[in-house]
MDTraj code that builds the backbone (N, CA, C; nanometers):
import mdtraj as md
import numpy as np

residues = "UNK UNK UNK UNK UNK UNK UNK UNK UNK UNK UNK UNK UNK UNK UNK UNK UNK UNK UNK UNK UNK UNK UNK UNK UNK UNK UNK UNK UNK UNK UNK UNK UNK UNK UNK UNK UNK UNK UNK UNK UNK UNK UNK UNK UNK UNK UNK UNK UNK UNK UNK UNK UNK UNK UNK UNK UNK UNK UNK UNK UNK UNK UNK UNK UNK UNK UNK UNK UNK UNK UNK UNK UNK UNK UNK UNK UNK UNK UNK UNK UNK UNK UNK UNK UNK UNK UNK UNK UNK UNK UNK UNK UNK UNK UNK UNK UNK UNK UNK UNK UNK UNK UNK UNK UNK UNK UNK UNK UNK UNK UNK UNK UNK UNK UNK UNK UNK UNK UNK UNK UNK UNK UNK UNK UNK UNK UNK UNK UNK UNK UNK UNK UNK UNK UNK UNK UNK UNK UNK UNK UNK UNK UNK UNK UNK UNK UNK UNK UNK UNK UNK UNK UNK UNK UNK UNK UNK".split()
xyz = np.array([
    [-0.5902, 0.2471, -2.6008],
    [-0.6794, 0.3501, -2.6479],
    [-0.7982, 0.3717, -2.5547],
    [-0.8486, 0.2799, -2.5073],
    [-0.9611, 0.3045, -2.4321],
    [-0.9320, 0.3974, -2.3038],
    [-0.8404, 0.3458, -2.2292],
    [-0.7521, 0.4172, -2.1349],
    [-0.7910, 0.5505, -2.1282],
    [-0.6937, 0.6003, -2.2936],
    [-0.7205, 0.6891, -2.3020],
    [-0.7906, 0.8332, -2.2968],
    [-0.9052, 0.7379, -2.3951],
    [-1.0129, 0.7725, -2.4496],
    [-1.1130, 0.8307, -2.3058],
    [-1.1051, 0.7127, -2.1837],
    [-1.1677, 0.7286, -2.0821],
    [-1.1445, 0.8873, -1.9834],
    [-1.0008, 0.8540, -1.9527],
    [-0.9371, 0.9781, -1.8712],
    [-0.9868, 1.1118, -1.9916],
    [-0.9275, 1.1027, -2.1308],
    [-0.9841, 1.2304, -2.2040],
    [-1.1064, 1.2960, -2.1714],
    [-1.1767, 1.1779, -2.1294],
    [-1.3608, 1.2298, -2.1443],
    [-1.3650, 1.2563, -1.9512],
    [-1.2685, 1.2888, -1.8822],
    [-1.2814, 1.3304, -1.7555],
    [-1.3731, 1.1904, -1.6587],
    [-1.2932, 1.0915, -1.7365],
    [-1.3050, 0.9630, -1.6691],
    [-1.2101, 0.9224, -1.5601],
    [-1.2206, 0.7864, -1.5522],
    [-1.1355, 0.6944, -1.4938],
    [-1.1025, 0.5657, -1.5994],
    [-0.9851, 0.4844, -1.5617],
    [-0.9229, 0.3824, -1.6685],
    [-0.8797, 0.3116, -1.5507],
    [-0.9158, 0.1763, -1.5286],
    [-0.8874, 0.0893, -1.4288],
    [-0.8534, -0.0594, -1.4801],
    [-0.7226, -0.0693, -1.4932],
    [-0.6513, -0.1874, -1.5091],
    [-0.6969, -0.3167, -1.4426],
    [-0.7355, -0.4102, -1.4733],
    [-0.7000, -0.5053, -1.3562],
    [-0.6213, -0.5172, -1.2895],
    [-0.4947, -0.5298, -1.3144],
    [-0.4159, -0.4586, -1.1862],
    [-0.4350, -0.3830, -1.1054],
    [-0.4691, -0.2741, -1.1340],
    [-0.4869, -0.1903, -1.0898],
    [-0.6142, -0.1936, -0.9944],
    [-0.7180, -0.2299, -1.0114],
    [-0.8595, -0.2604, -0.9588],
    [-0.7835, -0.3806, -0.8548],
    [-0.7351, -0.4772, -0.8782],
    [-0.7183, -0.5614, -0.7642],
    [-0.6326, -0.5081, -0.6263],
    [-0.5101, -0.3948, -0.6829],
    [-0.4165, -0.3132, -0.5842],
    [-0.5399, -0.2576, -0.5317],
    [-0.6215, -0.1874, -0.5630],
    [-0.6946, -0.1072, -0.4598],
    [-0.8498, -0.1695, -0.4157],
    [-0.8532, -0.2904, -0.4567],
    [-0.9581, -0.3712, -0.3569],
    [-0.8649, -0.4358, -0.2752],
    [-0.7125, -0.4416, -0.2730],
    [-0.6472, -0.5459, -0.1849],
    [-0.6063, -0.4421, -0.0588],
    [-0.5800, -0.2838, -0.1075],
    [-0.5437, -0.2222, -0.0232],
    [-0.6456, -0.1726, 0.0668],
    [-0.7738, -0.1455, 0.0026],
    [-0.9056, -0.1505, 0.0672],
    [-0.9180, -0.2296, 0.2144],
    [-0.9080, -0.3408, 0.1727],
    [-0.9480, -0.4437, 0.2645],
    [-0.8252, -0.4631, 0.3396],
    [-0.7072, -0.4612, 0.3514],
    [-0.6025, -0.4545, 0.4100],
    [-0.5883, -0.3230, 0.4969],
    [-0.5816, -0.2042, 0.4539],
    [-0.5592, -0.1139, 0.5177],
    [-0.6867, -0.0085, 0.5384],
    [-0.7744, -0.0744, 0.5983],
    [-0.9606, 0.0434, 0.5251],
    [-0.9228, 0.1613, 0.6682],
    [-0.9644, 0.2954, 0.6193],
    [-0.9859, 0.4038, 0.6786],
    [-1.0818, 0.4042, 0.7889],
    [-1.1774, 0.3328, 0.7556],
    [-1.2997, 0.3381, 0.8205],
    [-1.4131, 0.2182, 0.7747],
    [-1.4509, 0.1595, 0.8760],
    [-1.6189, 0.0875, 0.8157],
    [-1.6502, 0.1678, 0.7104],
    [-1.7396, 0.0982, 0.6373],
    [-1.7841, 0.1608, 0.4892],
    [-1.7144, 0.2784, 0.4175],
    [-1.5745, 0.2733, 0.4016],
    [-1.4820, 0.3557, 0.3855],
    [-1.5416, 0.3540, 0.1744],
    [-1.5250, 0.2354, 0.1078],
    [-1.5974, 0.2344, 0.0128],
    [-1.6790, 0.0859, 0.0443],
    [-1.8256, 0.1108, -0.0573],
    [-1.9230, 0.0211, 0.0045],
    [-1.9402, -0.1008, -0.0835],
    [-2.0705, -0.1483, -0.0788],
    [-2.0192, -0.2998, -0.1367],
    [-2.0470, -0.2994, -0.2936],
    [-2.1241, -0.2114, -0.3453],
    [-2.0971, -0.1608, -0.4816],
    [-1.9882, -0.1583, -0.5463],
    [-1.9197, -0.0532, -0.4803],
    [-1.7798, -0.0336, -0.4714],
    [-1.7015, -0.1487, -0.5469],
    [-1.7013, -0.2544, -0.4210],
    [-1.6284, -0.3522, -0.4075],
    [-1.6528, -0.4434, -0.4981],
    [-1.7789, -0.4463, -0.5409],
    [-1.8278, -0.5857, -0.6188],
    [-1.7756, -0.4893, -0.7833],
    [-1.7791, -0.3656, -0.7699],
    [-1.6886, -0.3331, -0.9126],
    [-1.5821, -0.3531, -0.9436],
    [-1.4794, -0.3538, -0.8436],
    [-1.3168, -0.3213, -0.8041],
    [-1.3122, -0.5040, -0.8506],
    [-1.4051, -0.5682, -0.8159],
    [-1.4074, -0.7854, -0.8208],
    [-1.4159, -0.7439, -0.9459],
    [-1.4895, -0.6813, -1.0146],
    [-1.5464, -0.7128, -1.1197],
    [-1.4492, -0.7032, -1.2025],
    [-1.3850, -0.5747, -1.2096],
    [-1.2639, -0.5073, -1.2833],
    [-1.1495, -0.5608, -1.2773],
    [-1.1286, -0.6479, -1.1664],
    [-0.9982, -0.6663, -1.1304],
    [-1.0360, -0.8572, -1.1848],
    [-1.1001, -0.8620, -1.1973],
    [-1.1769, -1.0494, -1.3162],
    [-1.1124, -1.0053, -1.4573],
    [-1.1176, -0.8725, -1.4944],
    [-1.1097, -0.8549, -1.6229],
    [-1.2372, -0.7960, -1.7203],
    [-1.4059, -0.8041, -1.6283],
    [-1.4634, -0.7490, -1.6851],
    [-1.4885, -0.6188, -1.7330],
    [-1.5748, -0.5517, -1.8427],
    [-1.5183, -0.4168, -1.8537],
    [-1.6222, -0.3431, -1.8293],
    [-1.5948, -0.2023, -1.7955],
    [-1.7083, -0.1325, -1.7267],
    [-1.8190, -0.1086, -1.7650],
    [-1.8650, -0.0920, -1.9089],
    [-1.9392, -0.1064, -2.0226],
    [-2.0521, -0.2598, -1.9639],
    [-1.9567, -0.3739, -1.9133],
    [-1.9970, -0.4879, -1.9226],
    [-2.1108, -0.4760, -1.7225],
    [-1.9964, -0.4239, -1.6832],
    [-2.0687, -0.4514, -1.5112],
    [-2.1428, -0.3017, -1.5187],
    [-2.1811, -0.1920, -1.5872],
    [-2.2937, -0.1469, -1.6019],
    [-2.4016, -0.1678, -1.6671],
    [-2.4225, -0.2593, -1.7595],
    [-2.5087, -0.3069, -1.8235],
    [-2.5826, -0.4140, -1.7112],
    [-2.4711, -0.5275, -1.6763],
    [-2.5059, -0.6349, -1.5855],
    [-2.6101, -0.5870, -1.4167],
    [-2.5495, -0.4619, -1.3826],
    [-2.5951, -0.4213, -1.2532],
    [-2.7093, -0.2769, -1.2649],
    [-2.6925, -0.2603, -1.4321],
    [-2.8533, -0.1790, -1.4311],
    [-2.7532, -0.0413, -1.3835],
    [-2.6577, -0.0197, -1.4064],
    [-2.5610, 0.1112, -1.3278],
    [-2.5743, 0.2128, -1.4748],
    [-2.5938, 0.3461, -1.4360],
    [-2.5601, 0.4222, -1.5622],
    [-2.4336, 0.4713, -1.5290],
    [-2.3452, 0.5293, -1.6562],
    [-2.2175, 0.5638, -1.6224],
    [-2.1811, 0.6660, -1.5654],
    [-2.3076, 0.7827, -1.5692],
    [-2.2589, 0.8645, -1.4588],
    [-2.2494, 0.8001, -1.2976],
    [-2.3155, 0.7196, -1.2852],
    [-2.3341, 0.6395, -1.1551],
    [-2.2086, 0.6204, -1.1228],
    [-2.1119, 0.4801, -1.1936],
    [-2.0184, 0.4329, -1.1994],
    [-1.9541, 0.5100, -1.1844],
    [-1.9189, 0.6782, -1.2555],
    [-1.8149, 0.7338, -1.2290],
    [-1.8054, 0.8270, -1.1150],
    [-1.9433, 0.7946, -1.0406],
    [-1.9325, 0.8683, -0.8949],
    [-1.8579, 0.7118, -0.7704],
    [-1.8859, 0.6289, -0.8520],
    [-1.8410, 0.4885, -0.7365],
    [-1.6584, 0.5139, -0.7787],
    [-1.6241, 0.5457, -0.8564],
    [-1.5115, 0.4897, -0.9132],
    [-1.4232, 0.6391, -0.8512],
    [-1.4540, 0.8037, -0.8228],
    [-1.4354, 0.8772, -0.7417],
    [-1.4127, 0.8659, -0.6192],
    [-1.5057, 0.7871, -0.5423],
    [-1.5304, 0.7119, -0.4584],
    [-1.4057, 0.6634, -0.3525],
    [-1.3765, 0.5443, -0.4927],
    [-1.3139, 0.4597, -0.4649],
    [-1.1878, 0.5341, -0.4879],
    [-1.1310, 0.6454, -0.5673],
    [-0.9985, 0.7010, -0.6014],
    [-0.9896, 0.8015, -0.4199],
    [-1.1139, 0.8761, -0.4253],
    [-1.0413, 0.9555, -0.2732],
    [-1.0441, 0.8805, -0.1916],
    [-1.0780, 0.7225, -0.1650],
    [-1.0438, 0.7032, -0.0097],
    [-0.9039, 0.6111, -0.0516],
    [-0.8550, 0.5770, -0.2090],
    [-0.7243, 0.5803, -0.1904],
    [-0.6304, 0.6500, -0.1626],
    [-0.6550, 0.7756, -0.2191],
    [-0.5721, 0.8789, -0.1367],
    [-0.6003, 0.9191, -0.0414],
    [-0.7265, 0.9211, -0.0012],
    [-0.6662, 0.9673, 0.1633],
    [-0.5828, 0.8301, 0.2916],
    [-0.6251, 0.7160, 0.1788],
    [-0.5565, 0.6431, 0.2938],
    [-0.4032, 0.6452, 0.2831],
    [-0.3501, 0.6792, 0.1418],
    [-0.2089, 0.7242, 0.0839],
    [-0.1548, 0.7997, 0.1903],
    [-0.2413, 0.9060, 0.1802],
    [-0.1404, 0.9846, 0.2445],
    [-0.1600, 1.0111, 0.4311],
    [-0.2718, 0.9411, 0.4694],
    [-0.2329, 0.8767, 0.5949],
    [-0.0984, 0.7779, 0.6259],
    [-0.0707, 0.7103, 0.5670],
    [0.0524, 0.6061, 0.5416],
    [0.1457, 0.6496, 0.4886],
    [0.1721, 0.7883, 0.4009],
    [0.3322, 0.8226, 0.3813],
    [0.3892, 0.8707, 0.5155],
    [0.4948, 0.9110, 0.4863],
    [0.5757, 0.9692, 0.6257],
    [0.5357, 1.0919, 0.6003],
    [0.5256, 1.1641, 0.7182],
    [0.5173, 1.3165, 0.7190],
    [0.6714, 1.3787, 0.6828],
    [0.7114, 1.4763, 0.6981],
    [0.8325, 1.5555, 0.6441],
    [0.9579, 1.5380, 0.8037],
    [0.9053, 1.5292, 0.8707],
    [0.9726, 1.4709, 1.0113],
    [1.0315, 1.3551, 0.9930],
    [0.9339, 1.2361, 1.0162],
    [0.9428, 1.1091, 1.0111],
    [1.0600, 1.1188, 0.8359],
    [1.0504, 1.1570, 0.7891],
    [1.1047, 1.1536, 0.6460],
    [1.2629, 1.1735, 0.6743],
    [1.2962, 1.3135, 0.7976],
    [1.4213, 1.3191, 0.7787],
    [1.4916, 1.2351, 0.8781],
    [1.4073, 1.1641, 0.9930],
    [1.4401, 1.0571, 1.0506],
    [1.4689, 0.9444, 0.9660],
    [1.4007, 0.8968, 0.8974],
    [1.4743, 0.7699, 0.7997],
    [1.5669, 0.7982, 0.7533],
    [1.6120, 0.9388, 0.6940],
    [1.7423, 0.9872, 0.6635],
    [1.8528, 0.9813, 0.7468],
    [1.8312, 1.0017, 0.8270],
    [1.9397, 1.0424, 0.9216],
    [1.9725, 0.9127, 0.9739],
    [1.8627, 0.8244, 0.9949],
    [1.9392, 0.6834, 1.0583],
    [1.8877, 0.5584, 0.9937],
    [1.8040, 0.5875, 0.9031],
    [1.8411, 0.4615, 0.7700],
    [1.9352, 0.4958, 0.6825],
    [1.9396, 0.6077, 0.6428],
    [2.0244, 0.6357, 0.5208],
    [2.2083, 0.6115, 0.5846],
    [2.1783, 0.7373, 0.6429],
    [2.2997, 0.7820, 0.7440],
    [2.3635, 0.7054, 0.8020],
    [2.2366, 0.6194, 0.8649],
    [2.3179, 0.5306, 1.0175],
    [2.3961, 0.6058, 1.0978],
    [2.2798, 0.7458, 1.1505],
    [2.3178, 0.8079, 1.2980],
    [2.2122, 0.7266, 1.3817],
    [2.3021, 0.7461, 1.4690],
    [2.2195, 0.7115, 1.5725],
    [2.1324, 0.7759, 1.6625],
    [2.0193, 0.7151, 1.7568],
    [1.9391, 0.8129, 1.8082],
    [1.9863, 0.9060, 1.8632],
    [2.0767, 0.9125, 1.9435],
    [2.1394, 1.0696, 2.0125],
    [2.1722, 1.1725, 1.8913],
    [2.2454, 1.0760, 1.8094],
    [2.3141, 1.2132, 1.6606],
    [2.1446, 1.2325, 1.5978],
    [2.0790, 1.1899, 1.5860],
    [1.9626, 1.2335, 1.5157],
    [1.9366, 1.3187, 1.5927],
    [1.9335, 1.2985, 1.7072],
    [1.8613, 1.4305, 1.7869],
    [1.8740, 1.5001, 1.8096],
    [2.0154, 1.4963, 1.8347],
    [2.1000, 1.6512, 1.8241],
    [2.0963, 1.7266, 1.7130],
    [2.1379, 1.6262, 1.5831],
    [2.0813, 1.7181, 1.4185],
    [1.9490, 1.7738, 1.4626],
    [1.8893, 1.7148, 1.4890],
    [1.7011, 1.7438, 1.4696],
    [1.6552, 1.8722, 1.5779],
    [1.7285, 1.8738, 1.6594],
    [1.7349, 1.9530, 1.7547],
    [1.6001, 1.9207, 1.8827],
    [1.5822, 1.7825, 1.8934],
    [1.4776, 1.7279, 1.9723],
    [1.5245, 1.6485, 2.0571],
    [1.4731, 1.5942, 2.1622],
    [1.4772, 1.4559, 2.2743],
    [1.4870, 1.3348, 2.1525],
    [1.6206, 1.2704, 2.2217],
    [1.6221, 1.1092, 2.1368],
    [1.4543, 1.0383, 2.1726],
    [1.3855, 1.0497, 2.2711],
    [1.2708, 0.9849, 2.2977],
    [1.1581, 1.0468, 2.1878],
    [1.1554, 1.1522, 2.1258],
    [1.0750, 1.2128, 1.9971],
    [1.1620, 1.1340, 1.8515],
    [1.3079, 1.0911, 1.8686],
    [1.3150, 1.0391, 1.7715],
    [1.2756, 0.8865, 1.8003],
    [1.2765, 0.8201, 1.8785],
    [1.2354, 0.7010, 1.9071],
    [1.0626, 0.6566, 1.8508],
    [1.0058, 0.8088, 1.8936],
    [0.8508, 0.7728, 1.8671],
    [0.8162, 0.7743, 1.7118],
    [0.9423, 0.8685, 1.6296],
    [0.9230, 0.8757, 1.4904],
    [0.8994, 0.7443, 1.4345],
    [1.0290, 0.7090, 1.5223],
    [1.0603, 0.5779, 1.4109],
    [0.9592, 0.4786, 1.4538],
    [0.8788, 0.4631, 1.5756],
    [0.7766, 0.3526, 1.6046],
    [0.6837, 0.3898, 1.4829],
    [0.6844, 0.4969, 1.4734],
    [0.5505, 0.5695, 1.3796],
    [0.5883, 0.5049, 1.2291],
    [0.7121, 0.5360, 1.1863],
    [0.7615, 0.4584, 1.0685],
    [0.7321, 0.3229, 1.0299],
    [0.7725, 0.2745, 1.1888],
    [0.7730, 0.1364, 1.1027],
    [0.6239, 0.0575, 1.1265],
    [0.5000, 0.1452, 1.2197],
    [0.3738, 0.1008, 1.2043],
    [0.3182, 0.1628, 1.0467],
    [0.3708, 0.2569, 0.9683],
    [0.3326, 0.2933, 0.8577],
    [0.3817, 0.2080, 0.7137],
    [0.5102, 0.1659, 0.7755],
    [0.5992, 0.0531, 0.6593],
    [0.5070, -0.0834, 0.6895],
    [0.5189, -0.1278, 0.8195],
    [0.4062, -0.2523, 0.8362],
    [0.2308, -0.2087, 0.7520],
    [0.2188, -0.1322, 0.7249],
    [0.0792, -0.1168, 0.6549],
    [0.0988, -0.1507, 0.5240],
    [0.1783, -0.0792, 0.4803],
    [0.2309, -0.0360, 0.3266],
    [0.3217, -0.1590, 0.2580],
    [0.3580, -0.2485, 0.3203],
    [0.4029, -0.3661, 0.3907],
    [0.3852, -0.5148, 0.4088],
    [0.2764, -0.5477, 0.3725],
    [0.2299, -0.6591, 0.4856],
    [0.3033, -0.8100, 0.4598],
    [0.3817, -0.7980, 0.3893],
    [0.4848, -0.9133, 0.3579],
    [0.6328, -0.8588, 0.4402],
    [0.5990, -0.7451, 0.5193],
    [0.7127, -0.7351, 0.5990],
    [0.7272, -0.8337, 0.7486],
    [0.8378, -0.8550, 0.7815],
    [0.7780, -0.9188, 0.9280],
    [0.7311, -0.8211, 1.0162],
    [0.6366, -0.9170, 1.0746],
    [0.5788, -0.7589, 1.1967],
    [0.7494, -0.7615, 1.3070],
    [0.8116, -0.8193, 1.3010],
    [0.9180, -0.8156, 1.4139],
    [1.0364, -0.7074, 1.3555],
    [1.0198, -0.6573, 1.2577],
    [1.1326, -0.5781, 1.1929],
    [1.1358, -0.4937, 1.3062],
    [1.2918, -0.4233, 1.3110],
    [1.3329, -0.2977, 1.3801],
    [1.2944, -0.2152, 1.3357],
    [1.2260, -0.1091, 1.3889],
    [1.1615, 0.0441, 1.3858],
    [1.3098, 0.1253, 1.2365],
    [1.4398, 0.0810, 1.3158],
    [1.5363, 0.1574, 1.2389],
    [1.5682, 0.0734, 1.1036],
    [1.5647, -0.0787, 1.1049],
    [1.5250, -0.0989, 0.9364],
    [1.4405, -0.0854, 0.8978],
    [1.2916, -0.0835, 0.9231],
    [1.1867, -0.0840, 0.8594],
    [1.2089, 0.1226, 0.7904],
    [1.2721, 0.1963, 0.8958],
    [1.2936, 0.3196, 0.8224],
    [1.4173, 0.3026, 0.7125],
    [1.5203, 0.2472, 0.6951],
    [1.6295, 0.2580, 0.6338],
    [1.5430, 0.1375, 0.4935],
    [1.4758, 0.0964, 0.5218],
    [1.4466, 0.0229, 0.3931],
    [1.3487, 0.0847, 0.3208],
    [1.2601, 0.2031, 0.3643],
    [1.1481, 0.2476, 0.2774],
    [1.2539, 0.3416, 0.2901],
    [1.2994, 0.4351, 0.3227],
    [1.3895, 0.5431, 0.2781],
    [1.4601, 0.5017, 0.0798],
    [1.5153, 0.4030, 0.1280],
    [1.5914, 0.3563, 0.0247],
    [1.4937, 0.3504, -0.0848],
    [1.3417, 0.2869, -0.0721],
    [1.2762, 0.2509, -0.1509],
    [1.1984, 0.4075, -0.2225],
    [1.1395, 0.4832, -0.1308],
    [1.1058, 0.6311, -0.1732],
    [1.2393, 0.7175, -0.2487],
    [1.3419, 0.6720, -0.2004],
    [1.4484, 0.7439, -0.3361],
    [1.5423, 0.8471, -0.2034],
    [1.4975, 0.8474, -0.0745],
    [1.5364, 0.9516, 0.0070],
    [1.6921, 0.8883, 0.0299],
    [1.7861, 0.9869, 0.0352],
    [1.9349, 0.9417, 0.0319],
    [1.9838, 1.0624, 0.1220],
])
top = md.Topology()
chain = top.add_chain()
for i, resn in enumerate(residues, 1):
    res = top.add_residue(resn, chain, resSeq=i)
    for name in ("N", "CA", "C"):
        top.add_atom(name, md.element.get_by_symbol(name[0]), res)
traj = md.Trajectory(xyz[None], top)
């Protein structure tokens, strides 16, 4: 209910789970120095402990309009770091074609109608974006599994 109740009122609803995924992805994958700041962060600790927002605005003297400009904050530089790290629509039909497929670089390129050396750079690009998204991957994976395994995982067939 609270959840709810929160998003209804043109809030935010932050799980502990959820608060720890995006202080872990924060600090793992940050956009930029002070991408979100230490406010930020000491909320995302806070939330992701289990305390509730009610509780770490009272504690830090924060009013809730405050909080719900930190907690904005903290939602656009997850998405923009999102969608720095998906595949673009290129890179997308490259995992298709030779994760899914298992063509190879010449048949990709000929489908694609490009230099095998543009499909080569896709897939470096892939699998520095799967290593982000990733980090329990080995950094030694092949460019062409690291695409054939997030293919599989995004649903692309």
């Amino acid at each position: 209910m609270p959840a709810v109740i929160a998003v209804a009122a043109g809030g935010h609803h932050i799980s502990t789970r959820l608060a720890g995924f995006l202080l872990d992805d924060a600090q793992r994958r940050p956009l930029s120095r002070g991408e979100i700041d230490s406010t930020e962060r000491d909320l995302l600790r806070g939330l992701a402990q289990g305390d509730l927002m009610d509780e770490l605005c009272a504690e830090w003297d924060l009013s809730p309009p405050a909080a719900r400009r930190h907690l904005d904050r903290i939602f656009d530089a997850a998405r923009r770091r999102r969608r720095l790290h998906r595949p673009s629509p290129r890179e997308a039909e490259v995992m298709i074609l030779i994760g899914c497929r298992g063509l190879t670089y010449r048949e990709a390129a000929r489908e694609m109608k490009i230099r095998e050396s543009v499909v080569a750079d896709y897939l470096r690009t892939v699998r520095t974006k799967y290593l982000a998204s990733h980090p329990e991957a080995p950094p030694s994976i092949a460019p062409s599994n690291a695409a054939g395994q997030w293919a599989l995982e995004l649903g692309f067939h």
